[in-house]
Structures are given as structure tokens and as C-alpha cells.
PDB file as gemmi writes it, atoms N, CA and C in Angstrom:
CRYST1    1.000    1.000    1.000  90.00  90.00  90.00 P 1                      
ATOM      1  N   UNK A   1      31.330  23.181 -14.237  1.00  0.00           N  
ATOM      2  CA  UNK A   1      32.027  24.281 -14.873  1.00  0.00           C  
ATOM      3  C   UNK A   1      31.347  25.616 -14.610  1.00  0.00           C  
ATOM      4  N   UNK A   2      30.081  25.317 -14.240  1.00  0.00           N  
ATOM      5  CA  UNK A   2      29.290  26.924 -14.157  1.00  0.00           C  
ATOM      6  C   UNK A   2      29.926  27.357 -12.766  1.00  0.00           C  
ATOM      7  N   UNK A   3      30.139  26.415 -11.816  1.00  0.00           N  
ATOM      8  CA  UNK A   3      30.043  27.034 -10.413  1.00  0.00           C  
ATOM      9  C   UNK A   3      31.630  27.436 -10.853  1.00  0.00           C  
ATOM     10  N   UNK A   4      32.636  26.855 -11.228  1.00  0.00           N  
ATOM     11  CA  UNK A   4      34.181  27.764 -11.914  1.00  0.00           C  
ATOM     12  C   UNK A   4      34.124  28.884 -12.094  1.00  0.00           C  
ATOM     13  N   UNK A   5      33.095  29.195 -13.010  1.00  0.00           N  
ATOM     14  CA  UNK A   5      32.739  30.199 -13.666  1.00  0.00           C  
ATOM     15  C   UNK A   5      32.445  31.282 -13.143  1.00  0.00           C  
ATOM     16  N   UNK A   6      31.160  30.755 -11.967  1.00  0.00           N  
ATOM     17  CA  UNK A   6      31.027  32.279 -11.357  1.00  0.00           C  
ATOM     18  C   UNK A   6      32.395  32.504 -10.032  1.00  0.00           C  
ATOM     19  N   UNK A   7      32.972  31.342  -9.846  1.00  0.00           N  
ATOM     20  CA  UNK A   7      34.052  31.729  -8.840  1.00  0.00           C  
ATOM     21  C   UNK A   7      34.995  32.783  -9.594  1.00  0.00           C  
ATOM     22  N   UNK A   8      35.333  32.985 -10.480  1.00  0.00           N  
ATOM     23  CA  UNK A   8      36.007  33.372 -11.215  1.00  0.00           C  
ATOM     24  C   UNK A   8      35.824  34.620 -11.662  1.00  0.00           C  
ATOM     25  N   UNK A   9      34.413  34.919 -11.817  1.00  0.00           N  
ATOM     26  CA  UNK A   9      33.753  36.063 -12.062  1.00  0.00           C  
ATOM     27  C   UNK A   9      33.825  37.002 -10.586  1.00  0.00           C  
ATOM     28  N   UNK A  10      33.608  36.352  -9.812  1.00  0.00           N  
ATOM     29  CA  UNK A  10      32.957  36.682  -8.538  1.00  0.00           C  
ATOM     30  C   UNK A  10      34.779  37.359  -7.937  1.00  0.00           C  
ATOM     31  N   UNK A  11      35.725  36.813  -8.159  1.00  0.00           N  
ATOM     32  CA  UNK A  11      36.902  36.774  -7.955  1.00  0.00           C  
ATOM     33  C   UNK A  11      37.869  38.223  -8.730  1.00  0.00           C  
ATOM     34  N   UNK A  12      37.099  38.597 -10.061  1.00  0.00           N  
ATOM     35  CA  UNK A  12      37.739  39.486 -10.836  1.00  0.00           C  
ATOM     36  C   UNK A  12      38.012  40.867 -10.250  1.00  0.00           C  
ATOM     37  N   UNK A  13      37.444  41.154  -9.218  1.00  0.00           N  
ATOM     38  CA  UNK A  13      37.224  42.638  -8.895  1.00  0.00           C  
ATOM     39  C   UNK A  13      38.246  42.517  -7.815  1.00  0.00           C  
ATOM     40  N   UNK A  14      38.809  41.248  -7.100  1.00  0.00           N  
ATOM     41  CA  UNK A  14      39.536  41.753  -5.813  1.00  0.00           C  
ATOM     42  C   UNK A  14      39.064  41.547  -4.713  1.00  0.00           C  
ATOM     43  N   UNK A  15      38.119  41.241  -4.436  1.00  0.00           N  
ATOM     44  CA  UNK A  15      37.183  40.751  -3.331  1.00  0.00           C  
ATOM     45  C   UNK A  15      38.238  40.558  -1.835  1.00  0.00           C  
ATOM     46  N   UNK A  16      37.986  41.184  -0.797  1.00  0.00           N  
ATOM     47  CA  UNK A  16      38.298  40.468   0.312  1.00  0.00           C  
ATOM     48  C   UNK A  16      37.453  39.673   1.335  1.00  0.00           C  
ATOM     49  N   UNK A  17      36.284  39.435   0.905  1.00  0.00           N  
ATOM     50  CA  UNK A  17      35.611  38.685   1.952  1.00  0.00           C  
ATOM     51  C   UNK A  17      34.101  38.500   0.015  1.00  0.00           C  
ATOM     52  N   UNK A  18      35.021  37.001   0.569  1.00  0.00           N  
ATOM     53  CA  UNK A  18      33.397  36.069  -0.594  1.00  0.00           C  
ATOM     54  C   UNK A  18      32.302  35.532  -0.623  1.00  0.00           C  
ATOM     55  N   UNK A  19      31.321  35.709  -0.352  1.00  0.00           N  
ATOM     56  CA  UNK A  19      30.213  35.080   0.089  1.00  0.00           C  
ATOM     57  C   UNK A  19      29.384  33.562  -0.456  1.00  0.00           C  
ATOM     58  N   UNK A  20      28.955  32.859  -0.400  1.00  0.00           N  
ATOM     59  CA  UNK A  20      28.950  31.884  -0.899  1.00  0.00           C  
ATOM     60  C   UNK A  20      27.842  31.020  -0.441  1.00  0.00           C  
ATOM     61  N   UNK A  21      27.017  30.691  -1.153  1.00  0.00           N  
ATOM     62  CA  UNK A  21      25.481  29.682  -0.758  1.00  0.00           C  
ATOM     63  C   UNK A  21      24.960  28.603  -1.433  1.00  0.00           C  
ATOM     64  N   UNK A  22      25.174  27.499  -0.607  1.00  0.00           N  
ATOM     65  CA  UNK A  22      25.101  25.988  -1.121  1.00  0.00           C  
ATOM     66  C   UNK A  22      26.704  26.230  -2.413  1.00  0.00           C  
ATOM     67  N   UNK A  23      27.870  26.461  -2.504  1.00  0.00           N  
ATOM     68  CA  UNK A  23      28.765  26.302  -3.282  1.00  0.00           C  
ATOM     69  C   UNK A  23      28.654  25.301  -4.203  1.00  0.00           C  
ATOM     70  N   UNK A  24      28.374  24.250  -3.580  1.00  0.00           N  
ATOM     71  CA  UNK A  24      28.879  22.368  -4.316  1.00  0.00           C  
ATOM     72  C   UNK A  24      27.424  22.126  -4.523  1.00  0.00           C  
ATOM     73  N   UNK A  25      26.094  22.923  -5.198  1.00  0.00           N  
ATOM     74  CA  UNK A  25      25.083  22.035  -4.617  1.00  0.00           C  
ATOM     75  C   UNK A  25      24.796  21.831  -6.033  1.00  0.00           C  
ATOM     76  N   UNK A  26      24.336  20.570  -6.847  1.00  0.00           N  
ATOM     77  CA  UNK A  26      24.049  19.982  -7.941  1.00  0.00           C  
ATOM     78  C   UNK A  26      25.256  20.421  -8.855  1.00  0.00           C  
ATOM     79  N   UNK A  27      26.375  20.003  -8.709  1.00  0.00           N  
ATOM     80  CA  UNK A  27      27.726  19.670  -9.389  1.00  0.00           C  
ATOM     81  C   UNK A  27      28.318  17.866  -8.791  1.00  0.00           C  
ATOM     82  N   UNK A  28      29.097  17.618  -9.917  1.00  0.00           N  
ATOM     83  CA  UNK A  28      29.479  16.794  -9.537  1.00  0.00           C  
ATOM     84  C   UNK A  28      30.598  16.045  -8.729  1.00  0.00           C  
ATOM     85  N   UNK A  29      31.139  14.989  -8.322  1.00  0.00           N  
ATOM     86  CA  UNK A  29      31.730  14.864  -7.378  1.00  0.00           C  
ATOM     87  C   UNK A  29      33.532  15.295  -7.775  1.00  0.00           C  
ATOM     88  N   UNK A  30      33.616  15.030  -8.861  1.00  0.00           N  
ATOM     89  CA  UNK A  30      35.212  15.755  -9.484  1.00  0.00           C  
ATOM     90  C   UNK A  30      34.697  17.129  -9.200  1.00  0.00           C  
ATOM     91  N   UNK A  31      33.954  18.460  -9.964  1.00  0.00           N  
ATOM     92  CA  UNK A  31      33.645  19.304  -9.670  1.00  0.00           C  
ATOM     93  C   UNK A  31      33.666  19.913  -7.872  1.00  0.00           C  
ATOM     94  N   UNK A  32      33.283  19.167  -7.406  1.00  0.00           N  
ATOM     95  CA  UNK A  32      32.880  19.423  -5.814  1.00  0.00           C  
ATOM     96  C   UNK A  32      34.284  19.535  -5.379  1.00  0.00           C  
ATOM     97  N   UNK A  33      35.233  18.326  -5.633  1.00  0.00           N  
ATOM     98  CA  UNK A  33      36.529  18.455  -5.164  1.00  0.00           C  
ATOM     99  C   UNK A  33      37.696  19.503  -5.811  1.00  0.00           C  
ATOM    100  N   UNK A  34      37.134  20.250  -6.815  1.00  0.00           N  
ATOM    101  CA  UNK A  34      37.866  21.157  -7.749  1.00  0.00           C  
ATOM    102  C   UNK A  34      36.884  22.411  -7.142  1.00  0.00           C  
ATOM    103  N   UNK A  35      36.101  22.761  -6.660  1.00  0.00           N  
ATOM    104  CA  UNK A  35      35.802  24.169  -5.561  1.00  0.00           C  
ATOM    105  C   UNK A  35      36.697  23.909  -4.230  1.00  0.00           C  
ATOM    106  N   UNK A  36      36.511  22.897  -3.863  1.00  0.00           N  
ATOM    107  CA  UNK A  36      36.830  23.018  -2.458  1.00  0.00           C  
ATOM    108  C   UNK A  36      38.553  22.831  -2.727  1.00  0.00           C  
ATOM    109  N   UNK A  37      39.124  22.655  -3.551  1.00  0.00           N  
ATOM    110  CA  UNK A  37      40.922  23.328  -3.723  1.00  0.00           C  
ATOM    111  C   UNK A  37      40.860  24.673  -4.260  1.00  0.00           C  
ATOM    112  N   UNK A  38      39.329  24.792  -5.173  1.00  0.00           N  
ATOM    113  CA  UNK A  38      39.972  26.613  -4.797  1.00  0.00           C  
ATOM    114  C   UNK A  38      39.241  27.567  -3.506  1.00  0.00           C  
ATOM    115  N   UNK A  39      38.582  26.853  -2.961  1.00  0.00           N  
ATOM    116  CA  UNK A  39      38.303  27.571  -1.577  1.00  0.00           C  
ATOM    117  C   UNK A  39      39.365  27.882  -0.817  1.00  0.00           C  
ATOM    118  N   UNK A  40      40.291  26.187  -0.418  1.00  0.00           N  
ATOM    119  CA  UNK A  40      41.114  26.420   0.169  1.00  0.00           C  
ATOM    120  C   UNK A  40      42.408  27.521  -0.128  1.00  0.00           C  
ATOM    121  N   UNK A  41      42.459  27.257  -1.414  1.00  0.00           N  
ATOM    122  CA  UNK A  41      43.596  28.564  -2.263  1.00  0.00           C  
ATOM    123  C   UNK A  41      43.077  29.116  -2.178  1.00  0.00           C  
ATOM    124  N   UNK A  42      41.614  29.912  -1.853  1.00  0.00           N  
ATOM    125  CA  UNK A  42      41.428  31.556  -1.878  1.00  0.00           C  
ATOM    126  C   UNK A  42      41.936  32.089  -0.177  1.00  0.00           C  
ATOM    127  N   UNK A  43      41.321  30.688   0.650  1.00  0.00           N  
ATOM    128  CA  UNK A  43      41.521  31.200   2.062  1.00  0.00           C  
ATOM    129  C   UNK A  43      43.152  30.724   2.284  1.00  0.00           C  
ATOM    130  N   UNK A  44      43.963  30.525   2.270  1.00  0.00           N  
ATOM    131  CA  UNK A  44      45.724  30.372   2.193  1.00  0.00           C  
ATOM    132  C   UNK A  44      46.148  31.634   1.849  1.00  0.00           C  
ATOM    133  N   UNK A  45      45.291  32.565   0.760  1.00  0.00           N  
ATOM    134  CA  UNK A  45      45.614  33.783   0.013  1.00  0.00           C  
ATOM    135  C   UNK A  45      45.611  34.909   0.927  1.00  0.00           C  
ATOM    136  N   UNK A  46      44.714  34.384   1.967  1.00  0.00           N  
ATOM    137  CA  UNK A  46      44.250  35.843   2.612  1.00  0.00           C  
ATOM    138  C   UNK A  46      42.539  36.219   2.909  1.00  0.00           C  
ATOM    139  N   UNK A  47      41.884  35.408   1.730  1.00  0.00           N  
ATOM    140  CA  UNK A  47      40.579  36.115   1.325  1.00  0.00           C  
ATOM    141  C   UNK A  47      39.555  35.143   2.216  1.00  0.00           C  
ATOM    142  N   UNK A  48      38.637  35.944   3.199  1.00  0.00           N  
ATOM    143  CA  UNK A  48      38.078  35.586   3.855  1.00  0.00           C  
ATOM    144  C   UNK A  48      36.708  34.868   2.640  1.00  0.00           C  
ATOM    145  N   UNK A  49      35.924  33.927   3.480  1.00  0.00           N  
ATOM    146  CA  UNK A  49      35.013  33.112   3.093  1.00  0.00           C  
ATOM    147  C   UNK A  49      33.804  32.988   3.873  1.00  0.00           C  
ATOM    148  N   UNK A  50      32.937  33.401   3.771  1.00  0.00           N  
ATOM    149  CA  UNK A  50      31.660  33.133   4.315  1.00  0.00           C  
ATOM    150  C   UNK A  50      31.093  32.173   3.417  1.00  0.00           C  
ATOM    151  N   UNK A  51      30.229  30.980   3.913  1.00  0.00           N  
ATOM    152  CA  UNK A  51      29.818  29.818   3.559  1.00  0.00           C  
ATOM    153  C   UNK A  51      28.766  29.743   4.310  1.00  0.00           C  
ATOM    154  N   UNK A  52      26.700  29.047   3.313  1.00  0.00           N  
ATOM    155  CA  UNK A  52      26.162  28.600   4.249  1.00  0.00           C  
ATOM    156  C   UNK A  52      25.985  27.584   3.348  1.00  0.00           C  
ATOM    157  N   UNK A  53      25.797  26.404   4.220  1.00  0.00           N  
ATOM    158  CA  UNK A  53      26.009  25.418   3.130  1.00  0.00           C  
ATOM    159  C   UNK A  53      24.781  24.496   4.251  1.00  0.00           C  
ATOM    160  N   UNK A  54      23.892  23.576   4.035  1.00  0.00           N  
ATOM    161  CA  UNK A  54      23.264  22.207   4.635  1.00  0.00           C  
ATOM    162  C   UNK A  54      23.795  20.991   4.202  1.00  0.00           C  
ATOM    163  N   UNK A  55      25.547  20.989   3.569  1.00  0.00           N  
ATOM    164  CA  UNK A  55      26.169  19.588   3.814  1.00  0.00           C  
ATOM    165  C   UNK A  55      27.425  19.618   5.010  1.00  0.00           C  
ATOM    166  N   UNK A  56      26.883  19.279   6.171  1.00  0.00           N  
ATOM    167  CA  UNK A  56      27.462  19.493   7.778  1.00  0.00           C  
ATOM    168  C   UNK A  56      29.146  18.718   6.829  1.00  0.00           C  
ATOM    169  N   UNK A  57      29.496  18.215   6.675  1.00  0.00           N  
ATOM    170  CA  UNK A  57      30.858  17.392   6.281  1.00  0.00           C  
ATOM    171  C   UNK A  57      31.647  18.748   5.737  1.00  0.00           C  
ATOM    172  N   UNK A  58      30.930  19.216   4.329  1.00  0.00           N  
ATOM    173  CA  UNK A  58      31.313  20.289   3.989  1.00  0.00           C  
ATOM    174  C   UNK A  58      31.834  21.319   4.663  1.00  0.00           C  
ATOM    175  N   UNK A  59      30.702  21.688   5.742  1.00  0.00           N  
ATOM    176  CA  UNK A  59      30.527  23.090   6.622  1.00  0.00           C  
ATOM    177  C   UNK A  59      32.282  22.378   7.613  1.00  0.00           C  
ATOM    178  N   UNK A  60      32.101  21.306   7.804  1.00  0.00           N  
ATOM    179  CA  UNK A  60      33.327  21.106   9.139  1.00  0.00           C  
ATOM    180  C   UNK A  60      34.714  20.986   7.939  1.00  0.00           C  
ATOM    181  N   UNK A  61      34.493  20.556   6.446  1.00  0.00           N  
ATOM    182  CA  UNK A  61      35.948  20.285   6.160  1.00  0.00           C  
ATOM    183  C   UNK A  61      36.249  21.418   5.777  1.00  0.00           C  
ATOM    184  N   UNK A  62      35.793  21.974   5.641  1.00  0.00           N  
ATOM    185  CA  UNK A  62      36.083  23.260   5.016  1.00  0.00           C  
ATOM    186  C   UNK A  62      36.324  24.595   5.593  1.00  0.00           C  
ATOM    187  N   UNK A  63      36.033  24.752   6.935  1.00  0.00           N  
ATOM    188  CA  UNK A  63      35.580  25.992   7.729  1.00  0.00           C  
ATOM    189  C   UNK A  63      36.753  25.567   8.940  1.00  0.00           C  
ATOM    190  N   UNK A  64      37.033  27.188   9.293  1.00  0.00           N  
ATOM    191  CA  UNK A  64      37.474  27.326  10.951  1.00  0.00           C  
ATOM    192  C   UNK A  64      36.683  27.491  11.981  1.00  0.00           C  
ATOM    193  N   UNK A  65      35.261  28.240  11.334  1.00  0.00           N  
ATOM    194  CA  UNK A  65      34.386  28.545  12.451  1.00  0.00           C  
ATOM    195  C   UNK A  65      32.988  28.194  11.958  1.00  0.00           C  
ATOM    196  N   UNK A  66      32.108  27.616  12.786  1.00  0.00           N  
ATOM    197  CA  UNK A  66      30.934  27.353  12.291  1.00  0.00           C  
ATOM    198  C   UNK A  66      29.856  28.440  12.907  1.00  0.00           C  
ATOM    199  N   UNK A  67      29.128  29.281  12.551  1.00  0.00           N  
ATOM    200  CA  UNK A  67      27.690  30.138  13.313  1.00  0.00           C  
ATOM    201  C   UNK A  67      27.111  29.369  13.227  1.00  0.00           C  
ATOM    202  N   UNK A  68      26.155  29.291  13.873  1.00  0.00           N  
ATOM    203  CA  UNK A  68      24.931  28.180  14.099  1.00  0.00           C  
ATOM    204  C   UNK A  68      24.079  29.005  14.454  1.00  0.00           C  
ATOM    205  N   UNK A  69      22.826  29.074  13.688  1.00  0.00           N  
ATOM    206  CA  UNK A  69      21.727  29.986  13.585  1.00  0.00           C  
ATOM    207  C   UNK A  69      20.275  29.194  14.139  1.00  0.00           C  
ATOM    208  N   UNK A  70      19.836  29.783  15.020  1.00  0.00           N  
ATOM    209  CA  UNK A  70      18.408  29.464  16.036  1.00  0.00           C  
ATOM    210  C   UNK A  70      17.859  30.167  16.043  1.00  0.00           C  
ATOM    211  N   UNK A  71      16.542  30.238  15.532  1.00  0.00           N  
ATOM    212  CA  UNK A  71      15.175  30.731  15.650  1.00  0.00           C  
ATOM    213  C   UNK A  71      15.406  32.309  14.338  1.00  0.00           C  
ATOM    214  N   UNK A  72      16.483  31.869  13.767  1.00  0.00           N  
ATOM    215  CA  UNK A  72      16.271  32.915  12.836  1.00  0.00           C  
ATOM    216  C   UNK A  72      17.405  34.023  13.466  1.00  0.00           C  
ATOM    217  N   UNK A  73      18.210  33.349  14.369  1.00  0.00           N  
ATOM    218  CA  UNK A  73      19.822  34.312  14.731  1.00  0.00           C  
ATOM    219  C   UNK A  73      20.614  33.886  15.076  1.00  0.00           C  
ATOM    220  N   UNK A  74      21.819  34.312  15.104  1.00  0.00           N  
ATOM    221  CA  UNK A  74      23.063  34.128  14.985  1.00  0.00           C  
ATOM    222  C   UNK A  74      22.972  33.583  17.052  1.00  0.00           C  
ATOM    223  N   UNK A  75      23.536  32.055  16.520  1.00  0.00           N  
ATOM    224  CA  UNK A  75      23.260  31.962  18.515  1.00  0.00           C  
ATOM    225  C   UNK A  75      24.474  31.543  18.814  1.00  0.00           C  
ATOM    226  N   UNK A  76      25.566  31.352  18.147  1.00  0.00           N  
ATOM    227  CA  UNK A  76      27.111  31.068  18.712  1.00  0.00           C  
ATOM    228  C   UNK A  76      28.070  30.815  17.569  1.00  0.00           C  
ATOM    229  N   UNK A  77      28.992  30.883  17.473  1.00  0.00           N  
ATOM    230  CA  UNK A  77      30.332  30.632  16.574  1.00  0.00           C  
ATOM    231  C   UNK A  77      31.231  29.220  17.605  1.00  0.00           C  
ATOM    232  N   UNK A  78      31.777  28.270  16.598  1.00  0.00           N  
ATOM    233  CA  UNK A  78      32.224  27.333  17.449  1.00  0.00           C  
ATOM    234  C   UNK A  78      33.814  27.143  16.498  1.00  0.00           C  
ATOM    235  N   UNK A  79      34.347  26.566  17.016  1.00  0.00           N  
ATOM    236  CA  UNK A  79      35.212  26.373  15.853  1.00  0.00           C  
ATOM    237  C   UNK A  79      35.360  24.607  15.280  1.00  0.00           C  
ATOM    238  N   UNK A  80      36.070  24.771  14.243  1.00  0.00           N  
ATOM    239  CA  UNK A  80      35.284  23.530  13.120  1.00  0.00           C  
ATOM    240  C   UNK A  80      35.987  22.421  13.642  1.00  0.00           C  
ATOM    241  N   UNK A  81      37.388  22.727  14.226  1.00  0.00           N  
ATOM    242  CA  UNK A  81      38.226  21.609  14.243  1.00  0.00           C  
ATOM    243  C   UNK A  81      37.935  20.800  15.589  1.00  0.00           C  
ATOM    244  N   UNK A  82      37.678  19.307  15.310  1.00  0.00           N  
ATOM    245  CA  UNK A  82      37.213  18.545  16.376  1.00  0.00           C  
ATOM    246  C   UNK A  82      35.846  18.361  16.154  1.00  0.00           C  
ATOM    247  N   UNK A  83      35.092  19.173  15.350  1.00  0.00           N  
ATOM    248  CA  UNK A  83      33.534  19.171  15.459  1.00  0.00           C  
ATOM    249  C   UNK A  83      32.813  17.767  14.663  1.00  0.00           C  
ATOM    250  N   UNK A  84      32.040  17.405  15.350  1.00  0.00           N  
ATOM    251  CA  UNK A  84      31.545  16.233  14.660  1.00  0.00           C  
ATOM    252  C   UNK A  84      30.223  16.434  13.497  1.00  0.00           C  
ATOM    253  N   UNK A  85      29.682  15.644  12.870  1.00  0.00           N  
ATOM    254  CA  UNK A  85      28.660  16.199  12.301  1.00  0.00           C  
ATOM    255  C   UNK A  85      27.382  15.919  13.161  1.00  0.00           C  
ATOM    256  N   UNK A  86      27.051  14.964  14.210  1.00  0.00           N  
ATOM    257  CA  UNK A  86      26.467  14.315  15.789  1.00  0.00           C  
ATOM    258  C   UNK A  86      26.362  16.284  16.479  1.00  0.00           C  
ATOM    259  N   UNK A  87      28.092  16.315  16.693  1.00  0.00           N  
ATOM    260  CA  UNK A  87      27.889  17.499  17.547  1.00  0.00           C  
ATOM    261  C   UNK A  87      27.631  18.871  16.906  1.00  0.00           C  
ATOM    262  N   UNK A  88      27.233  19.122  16.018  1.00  0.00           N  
ATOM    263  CA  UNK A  88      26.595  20.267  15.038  1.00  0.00           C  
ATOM    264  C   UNK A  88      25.654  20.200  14.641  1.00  0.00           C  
ATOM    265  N   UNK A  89      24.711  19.073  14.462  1.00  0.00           N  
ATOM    266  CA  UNK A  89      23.653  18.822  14.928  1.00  0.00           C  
ATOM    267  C   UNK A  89      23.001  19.122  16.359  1.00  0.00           C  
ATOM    268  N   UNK A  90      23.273  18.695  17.454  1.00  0.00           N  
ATOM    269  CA  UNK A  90      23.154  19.198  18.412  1.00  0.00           C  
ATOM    270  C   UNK A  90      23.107  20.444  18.977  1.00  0.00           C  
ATOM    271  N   UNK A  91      24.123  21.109  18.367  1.00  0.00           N  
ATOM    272  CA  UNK A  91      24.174  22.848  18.355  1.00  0.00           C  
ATOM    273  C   UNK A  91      23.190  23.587  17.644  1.00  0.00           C  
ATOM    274  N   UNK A  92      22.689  22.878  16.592  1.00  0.00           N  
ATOM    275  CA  UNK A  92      21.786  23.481  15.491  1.00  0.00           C  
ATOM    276  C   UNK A  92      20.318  23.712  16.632  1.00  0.00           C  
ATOM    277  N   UNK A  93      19.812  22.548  16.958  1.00  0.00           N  
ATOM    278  CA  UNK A  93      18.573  21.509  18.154  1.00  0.00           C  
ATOM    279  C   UNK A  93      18.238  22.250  19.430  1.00  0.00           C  
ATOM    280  N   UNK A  94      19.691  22.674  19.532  1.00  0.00           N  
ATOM    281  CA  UNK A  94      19.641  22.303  21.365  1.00  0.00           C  
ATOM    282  C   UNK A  94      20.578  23.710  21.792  1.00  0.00           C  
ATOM    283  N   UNK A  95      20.706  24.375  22.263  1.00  0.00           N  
ATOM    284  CA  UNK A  95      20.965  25.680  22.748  1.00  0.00           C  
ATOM    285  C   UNK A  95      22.511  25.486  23.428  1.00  0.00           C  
ATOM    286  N   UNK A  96      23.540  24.964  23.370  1.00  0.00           N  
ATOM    287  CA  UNK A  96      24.591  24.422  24.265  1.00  0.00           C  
ATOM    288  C   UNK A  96      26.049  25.444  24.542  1.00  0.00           C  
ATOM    289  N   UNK A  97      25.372  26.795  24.250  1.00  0.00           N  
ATOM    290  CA  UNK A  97      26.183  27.856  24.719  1.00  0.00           C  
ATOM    291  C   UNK A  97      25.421  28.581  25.656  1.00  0.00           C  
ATOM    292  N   UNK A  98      26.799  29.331  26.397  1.00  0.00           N  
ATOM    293  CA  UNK A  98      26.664  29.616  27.433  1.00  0.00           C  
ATOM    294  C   UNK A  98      25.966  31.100  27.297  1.00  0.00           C  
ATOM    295  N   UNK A  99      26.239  31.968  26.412  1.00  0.00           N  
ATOM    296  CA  UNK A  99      25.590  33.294  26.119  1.00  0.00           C  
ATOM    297  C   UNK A  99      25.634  33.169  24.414  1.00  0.00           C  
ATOM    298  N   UNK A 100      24.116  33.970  24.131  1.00  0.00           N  
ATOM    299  CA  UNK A 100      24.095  34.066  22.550  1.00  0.00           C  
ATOM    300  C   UNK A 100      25.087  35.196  22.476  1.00  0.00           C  
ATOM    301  N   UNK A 101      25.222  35.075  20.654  1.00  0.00           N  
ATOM    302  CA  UNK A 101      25.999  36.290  20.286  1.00  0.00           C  
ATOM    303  C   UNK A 101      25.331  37.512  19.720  1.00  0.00           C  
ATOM    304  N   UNK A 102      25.551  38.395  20.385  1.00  0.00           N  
ATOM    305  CA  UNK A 102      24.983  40.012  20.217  1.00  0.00           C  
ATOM    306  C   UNK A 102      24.834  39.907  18.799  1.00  0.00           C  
TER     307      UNK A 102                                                      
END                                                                             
């Protein structure tokens, strides 16, 4: 109910772009599935979502685009659909773009 809470709060002003860190982290599993229907209803709405989250399932069910951050920067954007949690791992590890992103 707390993480409701601050969605809600966080939500009052109008926001077009929400920021968001570890969302689901020590809530429970009804809870977890009651953010991630209003994630999806905020992003259906219009309202962009930034997410960093360390549950890879999360990061792919939830997202269109994943950044994947190396050595402390932004080293590529991929997109979510098709992505495995094997192959986002790998991206995290292993350098497998062709140019970083400025």
C-alpha cells in the first residue's frame, strides 16, 4: 500500500515523464501485480516511465526499451521485445553494440 501511495502522490501534479527505482522491491506479490497494472495504465495514458529496476523479468515485462549501463554509462538502448533475461545479461557483461551512446 505504501508503494500506491507514493504512486499516487508522485502522480498528483501531472507529471509527464515518472521516474522510478526498484518500484516492486519488498512488496508483495498481489501488490507487485497491482503496480505493474498501474504502470501499464500510466504508459497507455501517454506518460512516459523511466525504470531502474535489478529484476531483469520486470525490466523486459514491463519496458519497450532497455539502457544498459557499463562502467558507469549509458552504453546502448535495445528494445525489450524478444529480449531474453540470458540476452540482457550478456549486454550488461559483454559490450555487443556496435557504437556506444553519446
Amino acid at each position: 500500500n505504501q508503494q500506491k501511495v507514493l504512486f499516487a502522490r508522485a502522480l498528483g501534479g501531472g507529471p509527464r515523464v515518472l521516474l522510478l527505482d526498484e518500484p516492486t522491491r519488498g512488496v508483495d506479490i498481489s501488490a507487485r501485480y497491482e503496480l505493474y497494472r498501474l504502470i501499464r495504465q500510466m504508459t497507455a495514458e501517454g506518460l512516459a516511465v523511466v525504470m531502474a529496476s535489478s529484476d531483469l523479468p520486470e525490466l523486459i515485462g514491463l519496458s519497450d526499451r532497455i539502457g544498459v549501463m557499463r562502467g558507469g554509462a549509458l552504453a546502448e538502448i535495445v528494445p525489450a521485445e524478444g529480449l531474453t533475461e540470458a540476452g540482457l545479461l550478456a549486454r550488461f557483461y559483454h559490450d555487443t553494440s556496435k557504437e556506444r551512446v553519446a
